[in-house]
Structures are given as structure tokens and as C-alpha cells.
C-alpha positions in Angstrom: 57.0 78.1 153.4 58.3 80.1 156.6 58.4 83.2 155.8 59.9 86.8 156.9 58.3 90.0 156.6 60.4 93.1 156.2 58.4 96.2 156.3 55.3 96.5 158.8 53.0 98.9 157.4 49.8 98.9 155.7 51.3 96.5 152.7 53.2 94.5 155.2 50.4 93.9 156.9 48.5 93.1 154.0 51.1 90.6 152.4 51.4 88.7 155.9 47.7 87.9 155.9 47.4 86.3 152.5 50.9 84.7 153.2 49.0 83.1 156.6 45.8 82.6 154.7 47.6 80.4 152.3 48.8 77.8 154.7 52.0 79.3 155.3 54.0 80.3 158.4 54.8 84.4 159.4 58.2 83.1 161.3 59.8 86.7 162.0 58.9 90.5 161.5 61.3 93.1 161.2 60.8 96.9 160.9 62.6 100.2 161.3 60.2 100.9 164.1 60.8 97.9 166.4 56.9 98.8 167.6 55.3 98.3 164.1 57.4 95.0 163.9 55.9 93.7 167.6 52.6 94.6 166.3 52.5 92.7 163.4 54.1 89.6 164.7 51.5 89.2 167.7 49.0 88.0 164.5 50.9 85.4 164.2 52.1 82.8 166.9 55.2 82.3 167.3 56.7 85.1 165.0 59.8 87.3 166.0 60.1 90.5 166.0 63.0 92.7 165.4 64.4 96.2 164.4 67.1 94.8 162.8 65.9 93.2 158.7 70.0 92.0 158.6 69.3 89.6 161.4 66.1 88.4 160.2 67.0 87.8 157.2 69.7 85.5 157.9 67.7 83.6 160.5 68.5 80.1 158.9 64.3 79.2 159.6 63.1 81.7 157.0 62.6 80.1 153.5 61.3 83.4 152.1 61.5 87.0 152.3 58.7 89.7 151.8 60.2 93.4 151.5 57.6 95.9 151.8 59.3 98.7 153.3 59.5 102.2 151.5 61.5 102.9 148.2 65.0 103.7 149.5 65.4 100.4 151.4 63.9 97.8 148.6 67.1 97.3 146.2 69.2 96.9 149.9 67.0 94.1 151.8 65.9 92.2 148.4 70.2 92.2 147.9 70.9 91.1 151.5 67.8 88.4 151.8 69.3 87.0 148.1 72.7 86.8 149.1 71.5 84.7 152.1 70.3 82.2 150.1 66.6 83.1 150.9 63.4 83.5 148.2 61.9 87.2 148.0 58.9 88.8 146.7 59.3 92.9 147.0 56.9 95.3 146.5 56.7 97.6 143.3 58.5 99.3 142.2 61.6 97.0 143.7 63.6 100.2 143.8 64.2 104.1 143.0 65.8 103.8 140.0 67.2 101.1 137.4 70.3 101.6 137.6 69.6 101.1 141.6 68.3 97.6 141.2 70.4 96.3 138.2 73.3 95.4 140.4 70.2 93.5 142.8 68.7 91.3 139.6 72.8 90.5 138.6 73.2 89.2 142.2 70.0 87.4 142.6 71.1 85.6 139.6 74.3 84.8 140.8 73.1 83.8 144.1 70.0 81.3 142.3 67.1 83.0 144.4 63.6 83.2 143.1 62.6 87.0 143.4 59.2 88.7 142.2 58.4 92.0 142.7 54.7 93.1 143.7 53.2 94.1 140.4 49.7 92.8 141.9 47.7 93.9 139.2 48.8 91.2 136.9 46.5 89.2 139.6 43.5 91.0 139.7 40.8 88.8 138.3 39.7 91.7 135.6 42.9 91.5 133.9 43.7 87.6 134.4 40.5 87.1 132.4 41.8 89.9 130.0 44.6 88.4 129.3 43.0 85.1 129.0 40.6 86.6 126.0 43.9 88.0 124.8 45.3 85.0 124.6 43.1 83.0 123.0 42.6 85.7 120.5 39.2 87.2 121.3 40.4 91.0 120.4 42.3 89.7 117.4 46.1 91.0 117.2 46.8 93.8 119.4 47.0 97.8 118.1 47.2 100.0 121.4 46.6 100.2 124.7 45.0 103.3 126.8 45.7 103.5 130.4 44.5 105.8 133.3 45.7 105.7 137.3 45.0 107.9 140.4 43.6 109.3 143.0 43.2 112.3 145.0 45.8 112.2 147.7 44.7 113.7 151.3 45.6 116.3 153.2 49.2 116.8 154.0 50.3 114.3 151.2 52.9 116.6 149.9 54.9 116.1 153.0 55.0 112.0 153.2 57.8 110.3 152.2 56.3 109.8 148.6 57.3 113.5 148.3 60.7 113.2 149.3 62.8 112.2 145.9 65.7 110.9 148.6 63.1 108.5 150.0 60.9 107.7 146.7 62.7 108.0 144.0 60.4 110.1 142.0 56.5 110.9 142.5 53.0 109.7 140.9 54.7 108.2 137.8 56.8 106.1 139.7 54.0 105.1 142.2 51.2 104.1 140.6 52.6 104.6 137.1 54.5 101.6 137.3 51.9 99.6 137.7 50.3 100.8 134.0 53.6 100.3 132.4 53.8 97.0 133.9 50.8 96.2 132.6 51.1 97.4 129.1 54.2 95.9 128.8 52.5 92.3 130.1 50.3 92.7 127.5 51.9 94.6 124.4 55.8 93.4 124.9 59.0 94.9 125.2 59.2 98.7 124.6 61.0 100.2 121.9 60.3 103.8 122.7 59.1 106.1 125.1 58.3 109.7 125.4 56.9 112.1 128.0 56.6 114.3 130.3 56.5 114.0 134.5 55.0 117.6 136.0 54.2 118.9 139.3 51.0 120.8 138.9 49.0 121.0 142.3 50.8 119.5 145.3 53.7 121.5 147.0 56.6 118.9 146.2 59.7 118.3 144.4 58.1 115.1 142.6 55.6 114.7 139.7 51.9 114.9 140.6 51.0 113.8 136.8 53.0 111.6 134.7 52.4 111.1 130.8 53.6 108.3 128.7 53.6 107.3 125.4 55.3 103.6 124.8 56.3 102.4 121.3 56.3 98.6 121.6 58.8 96.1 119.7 55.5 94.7 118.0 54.6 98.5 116.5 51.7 98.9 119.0 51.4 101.9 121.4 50.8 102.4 124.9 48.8 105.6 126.1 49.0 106.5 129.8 48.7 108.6 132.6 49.1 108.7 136.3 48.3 110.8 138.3 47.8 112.1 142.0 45.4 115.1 141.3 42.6 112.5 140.2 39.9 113.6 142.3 37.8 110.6 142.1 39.7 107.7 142.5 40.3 105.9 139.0 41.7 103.0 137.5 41.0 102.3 133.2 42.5 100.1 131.1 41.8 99.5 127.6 43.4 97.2 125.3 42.4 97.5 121.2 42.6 94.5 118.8 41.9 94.8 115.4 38.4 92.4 115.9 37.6 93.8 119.5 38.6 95.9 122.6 38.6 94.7 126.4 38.1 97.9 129.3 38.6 97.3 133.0 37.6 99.3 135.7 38.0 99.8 138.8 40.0 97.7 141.2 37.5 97.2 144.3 37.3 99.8 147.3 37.4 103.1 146.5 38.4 102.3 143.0 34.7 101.1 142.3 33.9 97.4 141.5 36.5 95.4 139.2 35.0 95.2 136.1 35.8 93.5 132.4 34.1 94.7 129.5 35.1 92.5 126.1 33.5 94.4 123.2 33.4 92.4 120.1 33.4 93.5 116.4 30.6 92.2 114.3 31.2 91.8 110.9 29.0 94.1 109.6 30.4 96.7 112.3 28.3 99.3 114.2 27.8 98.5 118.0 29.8 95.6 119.0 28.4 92.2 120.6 29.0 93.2 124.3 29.6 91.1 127.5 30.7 92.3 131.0 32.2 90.2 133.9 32.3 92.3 137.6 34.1 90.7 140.4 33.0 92.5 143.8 34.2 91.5 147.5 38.1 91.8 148.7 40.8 92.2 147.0 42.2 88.7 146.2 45.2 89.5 144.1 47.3 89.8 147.2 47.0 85.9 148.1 47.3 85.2 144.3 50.4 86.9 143.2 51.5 84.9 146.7 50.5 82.0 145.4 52.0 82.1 142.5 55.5 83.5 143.8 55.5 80.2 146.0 55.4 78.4 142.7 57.8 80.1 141.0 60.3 79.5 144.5 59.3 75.3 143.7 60.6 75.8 140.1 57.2 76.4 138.1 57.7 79.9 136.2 54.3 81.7 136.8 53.7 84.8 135.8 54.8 87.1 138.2 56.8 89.9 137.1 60.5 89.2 137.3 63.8 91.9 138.3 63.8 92.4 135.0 60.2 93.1 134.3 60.5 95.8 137.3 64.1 97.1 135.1 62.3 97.8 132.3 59.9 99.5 133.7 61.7 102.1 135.6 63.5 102.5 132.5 60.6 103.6 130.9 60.1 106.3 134.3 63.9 107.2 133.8 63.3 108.2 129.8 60.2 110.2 131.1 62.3 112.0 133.7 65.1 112.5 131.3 62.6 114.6 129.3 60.9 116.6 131.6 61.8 119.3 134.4 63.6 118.3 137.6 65.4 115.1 136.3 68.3 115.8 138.5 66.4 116.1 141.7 65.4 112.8 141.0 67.9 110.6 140.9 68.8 108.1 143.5 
């Protein structure tokens, strides 16, 4: 597959290593910084660089488009590679807003392109086994699901573009949140109902720091979550409850600690559950998988990426949030 990628930065740069590790060809960069594009394409012989993601994405030798710019310019590039007849995986959370990227899924449909958007953590090895267990029925039917996400931010964090609601979209909830709804929904279904609340209560900006969820699922179970930027020590927790066991992953390698699966199962006579634990140090390798898989789903296989409409509902559920908490307005994109 030749493919394009628009968006140079650190995640550009990480998506055009696994695509190049996978056998496939980096044909063209493109970036809003024309620099950032150059740099990236000298990785990768032979590959164009431009300041221009229109022309690149029209170039009639790219098969496929990666889109890992910032927020405000997902929904436009993922339309415009589409409606060239091109494949596109874009990063989380594919847009600002729903109703931003509902006209984008109704056109890639139109147009017949494969797009996925970068919900990576359905890829992490942790959770592929969980949801492996899950589906074989190791935890028994599902009850609820507890979720934790976040880190610390750095200095000055208040004043990236992750702070600016024009540029983002909205703040923690809508950054790494996403990812936890994703997830919940991957493995609990469709969501019925959501409340919660989205609150700025350290960092200087005009965009959550802490975002709270509670999901009611189609299937009666609940989803429990929280994001948040003021977590001081880097954390990612999942826990997923059936009625015969519960599965708990942590950590997702770096400074997230090692990747780690617990599956606790019931005994019939209860008290402390039989217990075994998988870890899964080294590099991340969810990058080159969700890749993998997206090239798949571009030959007609239907993996199990997340979809337009997966990344729909799940700023729906961050649009419900904001609708109920302080600063909606300020918000909307």
C-alpha cells in the first residue's frame, strides 16, 4: 500500500514507522509546517514533501491516507482524501465534535472509502486478550465496567493547542477520554445513557482538566469513568465485571507502567478468586497492529478497527457530558 501521511508530528511520525515496518511504502508527507513535512519524508526514500495536504492527497500514487494532524483539521483532510477516492485511517478523536464529522462518515459512504479512526487501544495486547476472555465467556455475562485515564501534563500545558476549544474541541475528556468510552462501548455495546460532568480544576484553561462519565448501555450494564489531566502519576485502569469474574488492565507501557492483564475468576464456593496475570513489556506494538488491520479492512476484510460511526458515538457521549456541565458553549466547534 503507498501511503500519505498528513500530519508530521510526534503521531505522524509514529504511524509512518509502523506503516514502513509493515512492508508498505511512505510515498508523500504533507504538513502545515513544510519543515516538519521534509523531515519526516527524508526517513523514507523517495517520499514527497509538501505544505499543501490538498495536493497530496490527490496525488493519483497514494492508495491511502493517514491524518494525524491536530483536532480542527481531522473532519476536513479525512473529507477531502475520501472524496478523492483514497483509503484513510485518522487519529482519535476523528474530529471536534459529532455533528463536525457526521457530514465526513455520510460522504465516506457515498464516496466507498475504507476509513478507521485511531482508537489504538483496541490493539494493545492487554485488551485484545481481554476481549478474547470476554468472548469466550471467561467473566460470564457482563455487569459494569470501571475506567481510569491521565496524566500530569507539564509545564505550560495550559497554553498548547489542547487548551484552545477553537483548535481542540474540548479538553481532557475529549483527549484521552475518548479512548475509555471507546473502549467501554467495544466491550459493553451501544449506550443508552450518559451523564456527567467536564470541570476545569487546576490548569489555567477554558477546557476540562477532569471529565466524569457515567454510561448506561443498551444491554443494562454501566460504564464508570474518568479522565483526567491532573493525574499526577501517569495512569491507565480498566476493569471489566462479569457475573463469574472480573479482567483489570494496567498500564499501557512507558510511562504508563508495564501492560498488564489480570483475569480474576470466581470459585464456586467464592472468597479469593483463582487468579492469573499476563504482562506484555517492550514497545508499543498497537501502532503497527491497528495498521495492520486498517489495511485489511481497505482489502474488504472487516477487522475490528473502530469505524466513523464508532468515533460518532463517542463524541456523542462527550457532547451529553458538555451539555451538562459549565462552559458548554465555549466548546462547540
Amino acid at each position: 500500500m503507498r501511503v500519505a501521511i498528513v500530519g508530521c508530528g510526534l503521531i505522524g511520525g509514529k504511524r509512518a514507522k509502523s506503516v514502513a515496518a509493515l512492508g508498505h511504502q511512505v510515498v508523500a508527507t504533507a504538513d502545515a509546517v513544510p519543515e516538519r513535512a521534509a523531515a519526516l519524508a527524508k526517513g523514507h526514500p523517495g517520499c514527497a514533501a509538501s505544505g499543501d495536504w490538498r495536493a497530496v492527497v490527490a496525488r493519483p500514487d497514494v492508495d491511502a491516507v493517514v491524518v494525524a494532524t491536530i483536532n480542527d483539521a481531522l473532519a476536513a483532510v479525512t473529507l477531502g482524501a475520501a472524496k478523492a477516492g483514497k483509503h484513510v485511517l485518522v487519529e482519535k478523536p476523528a474530529a471536534r465534535s459529532a455533528a463536525e464529522l457526521r457530514p465526513v462518515a455520510a460522504a465516506a459512504r457515498a464516496a466507498g472509502a475504507t476509513v478507521r479512526v485511531g482508537f489504538n487501544h483496541r490493539f494493545h495486547p492487554a485488551l485484545r486478550k481481554a476481549r478474547e476472555l470476554v468472548d469466550a465467556g471467561a467473566v460470564g455475562p457482563l455487569m459494569f465496567a470501571r475506567g481510569r485515564y491521565g496524566h500530569g501534563g507539564r509545564v505550560g500545558y495550559d497554553r498548547e493547542w489542547r487548551a484552545d476549544p477553537a483548535l481542540a474541541g474540548g479538553g481532557e475528556l475529549l483527549d484521552q477520554g475518548v479512548h475509555l468510552i471507546d473502549l467501554t462501548r467495544w466491550f459493553l455495546g451501544d449506550v443508552a445513557d450518559v451523564s456527567g460532568y467536564a470541570g476545569t480544576f487546576f490548569w489555567d484553561m477554558p477546557v476540562e482538566d477532569n471529565g466524569f462519565v457515567c454510561l448506561k448501555h443498551t444491554g443494562g450494564q454501566v460504564g464508570w469513568l474518568h479522565a483526567s489531566c491532573s493525574e499526577w502519576k501517569n495512569l491507565f485502569c480498566l476493569e471489566i465485571y462479569g457475573r463469574t469474574g472480573k479482567l483489570q488492565i494496567d498500564g499501557l507501557g512507558g510511562s504508563y507502567g508495564v501492560e498488564r492483564l489480570a483475569y480474576y475468576r470466581m470459585l464456586p464456593q467464592m472468597g479469593p478468586p483463582e487468579t492469573t496475570i499476563w504482562e506484555y513489556p517492550g514497545e508499543d506494538g498497537s501502532w503497527a497492529a491497528e495498521f495492520r488491520d486498517f489495511a485489511a479492512a481497505a482489502a474488504g476484510t472487516r477487522g475490528t478497527g473502530a469505524t466513523l460511526d464508532d468515533a460518532v458515538a463517542a463524541l456523542d457521549v462527550v457532547a451529553a457530558v458538555y451539555a451538562q456541565s459549565p462552559g458548554a458553549e465555549r466548546r462547540a466547534a
